[in-house]
One Martini backbone bead per residue (centre of mass of N, CA, C, O) as a GRO file, in nm:
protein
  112
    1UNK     BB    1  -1.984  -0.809   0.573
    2UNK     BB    2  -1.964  -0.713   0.936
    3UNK     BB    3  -1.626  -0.696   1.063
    4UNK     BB    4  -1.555  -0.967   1.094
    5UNK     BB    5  -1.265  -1.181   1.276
    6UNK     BB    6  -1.143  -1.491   1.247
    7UNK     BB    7  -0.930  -1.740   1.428
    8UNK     BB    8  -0.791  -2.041   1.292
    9UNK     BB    9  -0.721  -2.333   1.294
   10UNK     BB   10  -0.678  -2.621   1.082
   11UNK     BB   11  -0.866  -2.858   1.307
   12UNK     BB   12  -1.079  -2.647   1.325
   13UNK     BB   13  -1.402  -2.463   1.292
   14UNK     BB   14  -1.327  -2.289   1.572
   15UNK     BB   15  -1.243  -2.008   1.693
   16UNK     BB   16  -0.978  -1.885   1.874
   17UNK     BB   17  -1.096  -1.576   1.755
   18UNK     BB   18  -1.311  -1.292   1.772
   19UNK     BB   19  -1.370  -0.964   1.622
   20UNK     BB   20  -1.638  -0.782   1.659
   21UNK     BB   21  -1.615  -0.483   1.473
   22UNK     BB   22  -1.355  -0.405   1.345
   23UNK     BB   23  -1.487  -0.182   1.101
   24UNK     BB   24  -1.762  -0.052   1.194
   25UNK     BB   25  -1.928  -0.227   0.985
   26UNK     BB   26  -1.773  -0.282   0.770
   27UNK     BB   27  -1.656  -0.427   0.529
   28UNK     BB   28  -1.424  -0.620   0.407
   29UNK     BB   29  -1.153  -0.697   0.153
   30UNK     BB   30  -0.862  -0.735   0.294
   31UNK     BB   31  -0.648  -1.006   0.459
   32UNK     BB   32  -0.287  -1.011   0.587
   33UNK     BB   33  -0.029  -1.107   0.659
   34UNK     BB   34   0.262  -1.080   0.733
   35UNK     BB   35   0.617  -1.139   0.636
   36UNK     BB   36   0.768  -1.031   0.934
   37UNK     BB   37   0.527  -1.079   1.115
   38UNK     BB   38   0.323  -1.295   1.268
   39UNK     BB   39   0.131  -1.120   1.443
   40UNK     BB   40   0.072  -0.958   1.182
   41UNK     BB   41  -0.191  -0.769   1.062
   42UNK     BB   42  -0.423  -0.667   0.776
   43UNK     BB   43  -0.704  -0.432   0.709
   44UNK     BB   44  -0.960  -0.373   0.465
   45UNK     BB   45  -1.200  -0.140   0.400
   46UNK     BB   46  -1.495  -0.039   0.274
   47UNK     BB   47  -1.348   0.294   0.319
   48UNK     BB   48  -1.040   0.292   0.324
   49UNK     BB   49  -0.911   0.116   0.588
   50UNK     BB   50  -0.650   0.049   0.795
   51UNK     BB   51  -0.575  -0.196   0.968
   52UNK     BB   52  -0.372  -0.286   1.267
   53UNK     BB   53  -0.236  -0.584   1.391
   54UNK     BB   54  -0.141  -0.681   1.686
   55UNK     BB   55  -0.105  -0.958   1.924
   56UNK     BB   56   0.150  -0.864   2.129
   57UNK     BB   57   0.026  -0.584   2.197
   58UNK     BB   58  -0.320  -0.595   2.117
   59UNK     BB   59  -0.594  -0.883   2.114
   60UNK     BB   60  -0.866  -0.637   2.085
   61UNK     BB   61  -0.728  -0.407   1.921
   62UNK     BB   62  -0.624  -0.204   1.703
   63UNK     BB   63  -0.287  -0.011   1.666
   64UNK     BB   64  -0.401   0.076   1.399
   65UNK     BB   65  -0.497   0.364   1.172
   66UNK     BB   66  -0.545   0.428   0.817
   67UNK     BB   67  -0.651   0.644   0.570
   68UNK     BB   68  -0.804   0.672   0.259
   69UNK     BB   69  -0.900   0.928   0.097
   70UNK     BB   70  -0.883   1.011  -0.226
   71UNK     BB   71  -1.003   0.683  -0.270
   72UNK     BB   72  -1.051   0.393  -0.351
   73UNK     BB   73  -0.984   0.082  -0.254
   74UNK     BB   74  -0.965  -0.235  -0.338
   75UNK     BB   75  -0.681  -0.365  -0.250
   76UNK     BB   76  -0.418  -0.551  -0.162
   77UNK     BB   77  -0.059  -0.575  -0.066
   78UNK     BB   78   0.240  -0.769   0.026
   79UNK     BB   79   0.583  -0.631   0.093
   80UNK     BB   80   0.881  -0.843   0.139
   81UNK     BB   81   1.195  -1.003   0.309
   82UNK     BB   82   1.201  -1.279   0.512
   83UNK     BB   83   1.537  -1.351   0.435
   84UNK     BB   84   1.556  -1.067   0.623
   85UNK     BB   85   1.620  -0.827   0.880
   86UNK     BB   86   1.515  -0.534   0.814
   87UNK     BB   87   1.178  -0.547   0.787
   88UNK     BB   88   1.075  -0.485   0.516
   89UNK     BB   89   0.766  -0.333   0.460
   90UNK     BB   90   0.458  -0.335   0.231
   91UNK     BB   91   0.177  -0.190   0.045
   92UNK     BB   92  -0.034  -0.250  -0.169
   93UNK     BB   93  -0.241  -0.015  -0.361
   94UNK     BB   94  -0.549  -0.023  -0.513
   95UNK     BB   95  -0.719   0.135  -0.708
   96UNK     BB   96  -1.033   0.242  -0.899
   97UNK     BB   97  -0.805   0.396  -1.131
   98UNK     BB   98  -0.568   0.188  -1.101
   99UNK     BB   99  -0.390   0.273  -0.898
  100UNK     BB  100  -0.036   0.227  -0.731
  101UNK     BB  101   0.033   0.231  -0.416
  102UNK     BB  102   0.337   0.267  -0.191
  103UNK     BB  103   0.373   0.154   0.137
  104UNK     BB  104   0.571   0.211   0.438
  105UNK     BB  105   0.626   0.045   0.750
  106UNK     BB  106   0.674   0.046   1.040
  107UNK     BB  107   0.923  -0.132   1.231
  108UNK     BB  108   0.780  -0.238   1.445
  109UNK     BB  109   0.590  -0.379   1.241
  110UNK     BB  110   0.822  -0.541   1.072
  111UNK     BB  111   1.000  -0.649   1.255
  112UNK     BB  112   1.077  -0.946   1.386
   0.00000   0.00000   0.00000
């Protein structure tokens, strides 16, 4: 991967947005959306970088990033409870100790 990301609907081949080095040539690792903001994705970078995308704040570049410095991340997972208005989201990381770290987002980014 070369760090582009595209935004396809079911219907077409063609995506609909994409962004071309988006995690400045890192491979993506994974991508998700969020369970409580249908505009709202996270992106992992082979760098241990966490890239959050808000498309109704910014549909041209991430509006946050934060680095996982002690280890390599292997994998995410989001976690959230879509049918409460609270907007609890969390990201489980996986490490590749092994190690499950879980943080949780900020309610900006949560709430929907």
């Amino acid at each position: 991967s070369d760090g582009s990301i595209r935004l396809h609907q079911m219907t077409s081949e063609y995506p609909l947005m994409q962004w071309n080095d988006s995690t400045n040539g890192q491979p993506i690792i994974a991508l998700q959306w969020a369970l409580t903001r249908p505009a709202v994705f996270f992106v992992l970078d082979a760098s241990s970088n966490i890239y959050i995308w808000d498309l109704l704040e910014n549909d041209l570049l991430p509006v946050a990033k934060q680095a996982i410095p002690s280890e390599n991340v292997v994998t995410m997972a989001l976690l959230g409870e879509t049918e409460k208005s609270s907007g609890l989201l969390g990201i489980a990381l996986a490490k590749e100790s092994g190690q499950i770290d879980i943080q949780y987002v900020k309610k900006n980014w949560a709430v929907p």
